[in-house]
N, C-alpha and C positions, 0 to 999 in steps of 0.2 A: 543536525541533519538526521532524519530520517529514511534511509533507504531499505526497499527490500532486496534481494539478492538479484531479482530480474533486472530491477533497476540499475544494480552494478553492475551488472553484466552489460546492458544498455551503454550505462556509463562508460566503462571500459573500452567498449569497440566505436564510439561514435567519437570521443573526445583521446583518439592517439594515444591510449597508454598502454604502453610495453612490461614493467614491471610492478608489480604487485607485492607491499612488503608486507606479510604477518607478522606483528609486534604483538611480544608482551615483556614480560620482565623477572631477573629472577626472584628467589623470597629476598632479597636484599634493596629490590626496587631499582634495580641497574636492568635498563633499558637493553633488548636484544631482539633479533629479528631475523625471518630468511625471507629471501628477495625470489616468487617466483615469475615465469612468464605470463602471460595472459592466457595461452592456452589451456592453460594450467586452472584457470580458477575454477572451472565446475568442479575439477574434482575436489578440490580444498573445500567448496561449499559439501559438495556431496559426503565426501572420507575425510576432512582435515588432510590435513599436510605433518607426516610426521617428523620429531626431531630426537635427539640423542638427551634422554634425560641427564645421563649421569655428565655431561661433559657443561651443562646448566648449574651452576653454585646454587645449592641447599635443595636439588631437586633431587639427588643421587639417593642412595641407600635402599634401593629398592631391588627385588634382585632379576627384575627386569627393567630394560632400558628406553622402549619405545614410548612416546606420548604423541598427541595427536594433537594439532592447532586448527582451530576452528573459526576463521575469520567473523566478524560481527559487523555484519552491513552495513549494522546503523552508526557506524565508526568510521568511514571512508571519508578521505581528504588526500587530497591533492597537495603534495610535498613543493611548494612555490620553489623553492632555494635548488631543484633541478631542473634539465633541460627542460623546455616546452616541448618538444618534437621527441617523442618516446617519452612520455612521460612516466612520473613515479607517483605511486598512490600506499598510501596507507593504510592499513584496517587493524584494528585491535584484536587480540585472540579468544576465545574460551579453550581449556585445554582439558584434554580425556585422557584417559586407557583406548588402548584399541577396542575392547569392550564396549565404549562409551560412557562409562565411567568416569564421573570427573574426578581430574588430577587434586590431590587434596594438597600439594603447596603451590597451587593457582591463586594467587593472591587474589587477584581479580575475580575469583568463583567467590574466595571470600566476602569481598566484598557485598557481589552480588545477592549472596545468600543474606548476609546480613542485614540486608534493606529489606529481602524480601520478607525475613522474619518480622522487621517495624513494622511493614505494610499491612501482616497479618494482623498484628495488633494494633492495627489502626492509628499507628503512628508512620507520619513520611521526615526522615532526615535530609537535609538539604547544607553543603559544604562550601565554602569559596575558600582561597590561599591569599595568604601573599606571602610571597616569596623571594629572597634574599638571594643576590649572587655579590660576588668581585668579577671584574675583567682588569686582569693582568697583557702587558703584552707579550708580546707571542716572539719568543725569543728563539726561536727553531730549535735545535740541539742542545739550547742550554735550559731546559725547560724547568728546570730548579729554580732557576732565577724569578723571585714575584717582583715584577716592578709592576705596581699599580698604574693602570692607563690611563689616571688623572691623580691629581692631590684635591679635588673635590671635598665637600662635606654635605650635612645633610639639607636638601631641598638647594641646595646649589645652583646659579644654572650656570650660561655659558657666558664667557670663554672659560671659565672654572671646570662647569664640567662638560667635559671633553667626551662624555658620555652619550651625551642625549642623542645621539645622530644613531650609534647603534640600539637603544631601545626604539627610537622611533621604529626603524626595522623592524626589530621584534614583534611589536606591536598591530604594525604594518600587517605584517606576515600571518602571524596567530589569528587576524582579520579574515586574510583569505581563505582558511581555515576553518572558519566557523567559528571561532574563540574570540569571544571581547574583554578584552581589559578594561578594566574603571579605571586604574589610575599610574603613571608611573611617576620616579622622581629618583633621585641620587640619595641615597645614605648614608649615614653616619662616615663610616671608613674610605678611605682614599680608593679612590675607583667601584666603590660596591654601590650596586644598583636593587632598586626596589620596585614589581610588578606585581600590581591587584589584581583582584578576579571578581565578580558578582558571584555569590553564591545559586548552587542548581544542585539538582540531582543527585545525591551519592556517586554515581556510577560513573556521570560523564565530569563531573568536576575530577574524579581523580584520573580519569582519560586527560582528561584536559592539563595537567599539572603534570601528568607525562609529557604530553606534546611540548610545553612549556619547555622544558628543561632540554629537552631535542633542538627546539627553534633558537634559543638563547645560543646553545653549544654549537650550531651550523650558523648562524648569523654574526657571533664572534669572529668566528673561524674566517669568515667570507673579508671580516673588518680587520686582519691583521688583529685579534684579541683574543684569547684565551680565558673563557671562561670557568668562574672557580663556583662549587655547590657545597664543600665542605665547612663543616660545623666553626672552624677557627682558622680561617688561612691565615692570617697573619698574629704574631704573639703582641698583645696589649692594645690592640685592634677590634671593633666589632664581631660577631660571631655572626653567622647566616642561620635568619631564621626562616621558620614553614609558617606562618602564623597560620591556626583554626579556623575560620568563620564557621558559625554552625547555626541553624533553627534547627526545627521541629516544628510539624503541623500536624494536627490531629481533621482530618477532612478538607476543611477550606480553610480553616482557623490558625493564625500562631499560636501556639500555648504558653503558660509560663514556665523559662526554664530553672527553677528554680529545683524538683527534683534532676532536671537533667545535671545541673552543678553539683549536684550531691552526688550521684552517682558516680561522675568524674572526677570527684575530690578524693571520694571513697578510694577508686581500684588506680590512679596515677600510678603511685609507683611502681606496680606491679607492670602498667602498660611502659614504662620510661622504657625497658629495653627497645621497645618495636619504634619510640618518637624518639628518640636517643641514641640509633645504630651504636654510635663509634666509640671509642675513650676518649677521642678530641673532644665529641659534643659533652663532655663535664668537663670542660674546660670553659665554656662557652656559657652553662648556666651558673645563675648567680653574679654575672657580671658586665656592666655596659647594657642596659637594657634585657639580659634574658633574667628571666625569674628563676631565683632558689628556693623558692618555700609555698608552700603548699597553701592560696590563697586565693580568694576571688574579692572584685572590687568594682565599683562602676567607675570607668573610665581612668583607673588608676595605673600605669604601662610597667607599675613592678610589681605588681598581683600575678598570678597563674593565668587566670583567666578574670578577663575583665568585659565589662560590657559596657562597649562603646555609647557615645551620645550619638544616638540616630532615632528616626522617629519611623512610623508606622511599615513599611514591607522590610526595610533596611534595618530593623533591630535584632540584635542578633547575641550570640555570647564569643568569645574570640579566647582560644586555647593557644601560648604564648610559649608555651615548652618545648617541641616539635622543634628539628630541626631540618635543613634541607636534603638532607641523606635520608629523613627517613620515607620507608616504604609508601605512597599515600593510600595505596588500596589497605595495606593493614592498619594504619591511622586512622582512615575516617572507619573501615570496620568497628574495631575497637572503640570507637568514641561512641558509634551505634548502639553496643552491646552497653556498654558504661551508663550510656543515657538511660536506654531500657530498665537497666537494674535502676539506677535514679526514680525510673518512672512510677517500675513496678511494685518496688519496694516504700515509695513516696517519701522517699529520702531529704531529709532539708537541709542544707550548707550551711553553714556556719554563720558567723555574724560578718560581714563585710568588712576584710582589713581596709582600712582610706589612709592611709601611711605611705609614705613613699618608704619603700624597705629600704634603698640605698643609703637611706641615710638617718634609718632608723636606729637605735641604743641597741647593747647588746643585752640587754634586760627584756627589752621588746619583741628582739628576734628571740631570746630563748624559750618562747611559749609558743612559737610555732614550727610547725612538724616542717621536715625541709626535703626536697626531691633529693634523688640518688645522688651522691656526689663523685660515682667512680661509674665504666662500666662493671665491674665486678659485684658491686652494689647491689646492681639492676638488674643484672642478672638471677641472683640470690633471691629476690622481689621476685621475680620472674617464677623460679624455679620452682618457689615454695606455695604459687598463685592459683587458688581453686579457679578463679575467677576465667584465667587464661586457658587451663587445663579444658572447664568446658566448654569453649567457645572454640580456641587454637586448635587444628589438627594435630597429633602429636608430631607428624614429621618436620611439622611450620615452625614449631616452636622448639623442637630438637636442633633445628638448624642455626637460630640465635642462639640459643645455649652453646651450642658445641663452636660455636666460631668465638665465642667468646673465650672458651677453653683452648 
C-alpha cells in the first residue's frame, strides 16, 4: 500500500475508524504500541505523538525521556481480527527527539538508513522470511503447561494436523492486509507451524514480519491456541527458525551473490548476537536442522546459508541461523551492511561445503570454523566487532551487551 497522509485522513473518516494504533518495537524486536483516537491523527502527522522512552526496554539511559512517533502512511492496514464498526488501523512509526532528531535505538530508522546507504551505491537489497512458530493450547492459568495442539510432523496434513484451519486464518488475514504468503505447511515438531513470504523491500518485508507475528498471536488467541516464537520451546524438539531470503540488484539486474556470501561469512559471528537474541537460541543451533558452522552450499539445509534450486526472479541466497526472537529491522540491516562490505571489498567465499554436516566425521567438522555456541560467546564477538561499532549506534548495541550482562 501506498498512501499519502491525505489519503489516510480520507481513509479514516469515510471507512468508520475510531482508533488509530502507532507501532513500533523495542531494540529487542517486541512489538508495542499507543492506541490514539481519530481526532488525534493530524497532530501525530503534524508533531508525532510522544511516549516515555525510559519505560521502552533498551531505549532508556538517556537523560531525557521524551521521544516522538511519527506514523508512516505508507504502512496503514486495517486490523481484520477487530470490530467492523469503530474500527482499528495500524501504521508503523519513525521515532525523533522533540528536536526531530532521529532516535538512534529506532531500529526501524536503522533499517531504513541502511538500504538508503545500498541505494546510494547503487545497490537494492530485497528480504523474504520464513518463519517458525508452535501453537500450544491455551490452558488459561496454567500457562506453563506446553501441550502441543497436534502430534503432527513435517508437511503433514489432516486429520494429523490439527493445524491447518488456524494458518488458513492466518494467511487469510495477512491477505486482507496487504501481505501474501507463498507458502504454508506443518513442521517438523508436534504442533509447529511454517509461513513463507516472497521476498520485497528491505523496509516493508520487515514491516511485514512484524505484522506476521501480531496476526499468528491474535488468530491463535481467537482458536483457543497459544502461540510460541521462542528459539527452543520444547527440549529435543525442533527449534523455531527466521529463515533469510535475500537478493541484491544492482539497477534492474540480479547480481552474483557470491561477494555478498563473503561478506556475510566474514562478520556472522560478530552479527550472531542481533540473529541469536536469547541463550535458548544456542540451544537450537547445531541441531535438528539449524546450522552450527560457518558454511554455504547449494541446496544443502545444514550449511549456514544455502542457495536454494530456484530459477530466474526466485533465486536467491537463504541465511538459516536467525532465529524467531530476533530483531528483523536489525537482521536484515546488518545483513545489508555485511553484504556491502562483501560487495565492496569483492570478498569471495570459500569453496562450497556439499556434506550434510549432521552426519559428517569429527575430522571433517574440525576444519570448519563454527557459530557461537553460548550467548556469552556472542556477545564477546559482539563486543570486540569494528564491524558493529561502525554501523551500530552505540546505545543499540550497549543495550544487547548489557542485557546480556
Amino acid at each position: 500500500m501506498n498512501y499519502t497522509k491525505e489519503e489516510v485522513k480520507q481513509f479514516v473518516e469515510e471507512e468508520d475508524v475510531k482508533f488509530i494504533r502507532l507501532s513500533f518495537c523495542d531494540v529487542f524486536g517486541k512489538a508495542k504500541n499507543i492506541s490514539i483516537m481519530a481526532p488525534e491523527l493530524d497532530r501525530a502527522f503534524r508533531e508525532g505523538i510522544a511516549v516515555d522512552a525510559w519505560a521502552v526496554a533498551g531505549f532508556g539511559g538517556y537523560p531525557t525521556s521524551d521521544i516522538f512517533l511519527h506514523p508512516d502512511p505508507n504502512t496503514l492496514a486495517i486490523l481484520p481480527w477487530r470490530p467492523e464498526h469503530g474500527r482499528v488501523v495500524r501504521m508503523y512509526c519513525d521515532i525523533s527527539w522533540p528536536d526531530g532528531r532521529p532516535f538512534a535505538c529506532d531500529s526501524r530508522g536503522f533499517l531504513r538508513k541502511a538500504a538508503e546507504e545500498a541505494e546510494k551505491k547503487g545497490y537494492r537489497f530485497r528480504f523474504g522470511t520464513e518463519q517458525e512458530f508452535y501453537l500450544f493450547r491455551d490452558e488459561g492459568e496454567n500457562e506453563d503447561r506446553m501441550i502441543p495442539y497436534d502430534r503432527a510432523g513435517y508437511m503433514d496434513i489432516g486429520p494429523e494436523d490439527k493445524c491447518e484451519n488456524i494458518r488458513r486464518e492466518i494467511c487469510m488475514t495477512l491477505e486482507q492486509m496487504g501481505i501474501y504468503p507463498e507458502s504454508s505447511h506443518h513442521e517438523e515438531g508436534p504442533g509447529q507451524n511454517e509461513i513463507d513470504f516472497r521476498y520485497c523491500e528491505a523496509l516493508k518485508a520487515a514491516d511485514d514480519a512484524m505484522t506476521f507475528r501480531a496476526v499468528v498471536n491474535a488468530i491463535a488467541n481467537r482458536n483457543g491456541a497459544r502461540a510460541d516464537f521462542a528459539p527452543k520451546p520444547l527440549p529435543g524438539r525442533p527449534g523455531n527458525g527466521m529463515h533469510i531470503n535475500f537478493s541484491v540488484r544492482s539497477g534492474c539486474k540480479d547480481i552474483s551473490l557470491d561477494p555478498v556470501l563473503g561478506g556475510i561469512l566474514k562478520h556472522i559471528r560478530e552479527m550472531s548476537l542481533f540473529l541469536n537474541p536469547l541463550e535458548e537460541s544456542y540451544e537450537r543451533l547445531g541441531s535438528q536442522m539449524a546450522p552450527g558452522y560457518i558454511t554455504w552450499a547449494r541446496e544443502n539445509r545444514s550449511a549456514l546459508i544455502r542457495i536454494p534450486a530456484a530459477f530466474g526472479k526466485y533465486e536467491r541466497g537463504e541465511l538459516r541461523s536467525p532465529d524467531a526472537m530476533a530483531n528483523p529491522y536489525l537482521a536484515f540491516g546488518l545483513v545489508i551492511y555485511a553484504g556491502l562490505a562483501g560487495l565492496e571489498g569483492n570478498l569471495t567465499p570459500p569453496s562450497p561445503i556439499e556434506v550434510n554436516l549432521y552426519r559428517a566425521s569429527k575430522e571433517e567438522l574440525a576444519r570448519l570454523e563454527k557459530l557461537p555456541s553460548s550467548l556469552k560467546e556472542a556477545a564477546g564477538e559482539a563486543s570486540a566487532s569494528a564491524f558493529l561499532k561502525e554501523h551500530l549506534p552505540e546505545k543499540l548495541l550497549g543495550a544487547y551487551l548489557e542485557r546480556e550482562n
